[in-house]
C-alpha positions as CSV (number, residue, x, y, z in Angstrom):
1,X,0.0,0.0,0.0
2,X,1.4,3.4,-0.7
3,X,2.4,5.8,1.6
4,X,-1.0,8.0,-0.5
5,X,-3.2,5.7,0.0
6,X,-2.0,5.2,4.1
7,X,-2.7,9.0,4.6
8,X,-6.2,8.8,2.6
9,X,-7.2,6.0,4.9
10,X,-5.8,8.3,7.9
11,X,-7.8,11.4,6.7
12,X,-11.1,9.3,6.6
13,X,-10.5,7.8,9.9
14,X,-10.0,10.9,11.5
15,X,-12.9,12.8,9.8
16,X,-14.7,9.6,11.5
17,X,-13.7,10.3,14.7
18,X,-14.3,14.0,14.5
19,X,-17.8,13.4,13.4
20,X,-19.0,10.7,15.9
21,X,-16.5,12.4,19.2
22,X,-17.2,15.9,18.6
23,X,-13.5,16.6,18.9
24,X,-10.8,19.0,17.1
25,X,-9.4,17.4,14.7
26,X,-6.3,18.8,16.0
27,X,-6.3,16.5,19.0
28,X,-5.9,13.4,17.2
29,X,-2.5,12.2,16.6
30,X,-1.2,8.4,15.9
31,X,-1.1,7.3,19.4
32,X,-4.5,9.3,20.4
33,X,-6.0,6.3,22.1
34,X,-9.8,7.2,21.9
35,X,-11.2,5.9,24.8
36,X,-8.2,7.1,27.5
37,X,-8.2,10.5,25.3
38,X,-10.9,11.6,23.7
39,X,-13.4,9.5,26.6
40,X,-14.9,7.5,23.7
41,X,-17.4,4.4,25.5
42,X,-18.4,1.2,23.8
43,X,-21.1,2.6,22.3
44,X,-18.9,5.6,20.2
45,X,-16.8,2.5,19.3
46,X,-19.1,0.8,17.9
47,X,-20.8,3.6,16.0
48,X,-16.8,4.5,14.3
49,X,-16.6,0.8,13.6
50,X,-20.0,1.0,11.3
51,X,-19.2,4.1,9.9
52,X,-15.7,2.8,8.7
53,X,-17.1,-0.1,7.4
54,X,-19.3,1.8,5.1
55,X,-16.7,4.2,4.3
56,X,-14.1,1.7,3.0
57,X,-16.7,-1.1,1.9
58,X,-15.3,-3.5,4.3
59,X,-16.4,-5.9,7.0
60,X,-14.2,-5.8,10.6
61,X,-14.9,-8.8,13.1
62,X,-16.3,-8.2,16.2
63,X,-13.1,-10.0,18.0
64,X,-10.9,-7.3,16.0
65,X,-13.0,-4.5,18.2
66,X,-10.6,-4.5,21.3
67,X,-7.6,-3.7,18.8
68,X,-8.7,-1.0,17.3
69,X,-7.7,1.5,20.4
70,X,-5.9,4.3,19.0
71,X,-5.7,6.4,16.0
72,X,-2.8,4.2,14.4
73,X,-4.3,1.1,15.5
74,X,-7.8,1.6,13.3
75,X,-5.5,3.2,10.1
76,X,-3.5,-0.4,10.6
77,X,-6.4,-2.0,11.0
78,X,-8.5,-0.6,8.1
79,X,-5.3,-0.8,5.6
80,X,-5.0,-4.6,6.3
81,X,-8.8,-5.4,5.5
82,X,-8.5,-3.3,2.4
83,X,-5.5,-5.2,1.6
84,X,-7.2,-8.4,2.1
85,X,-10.4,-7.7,-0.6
């Protein structure tokens, strides 16, 4: 995957985050853990998990949930189920 293509998934997750947190984009960095951060529950997880699987057309287990803690984390996360398709 191209370093591009990293940053557009990056741009989308955050845009994600911003939209479902309420949060400055500003504050979101790599290691931005969103629940010890931004004070993200279950429920907000859940909601970015949905909304990222309609943004990238992709389908993320409910046992790869716990992973996906920071910023970094998702972008991996989301890179290596686009990779897979």
């Amino acid at each position: 995957m191209t370093k591009e293509t990293v940053q557009a998934i990056e741009d989308v997750v955050k845009n994600i985050i911003v939209a479902e947190l309420r949060v400055d984009v500003n504050q979101l960095g790599p290691s931005t853990h969103l629940m010890k951060d931004l004070g993200a529950d279950s429920l907000d997880a859940l909601n970015i998990t949905v909304r990222l699987e309609e943004a990238f057309k992709i389908k993320i287990p409910d046992e790869a949930l716990p992973k996906f803690l920071s910023v970094s984390d998702i972008v991996q996360g989301v890179s290596a189920y686009l990779a897979a398709r």
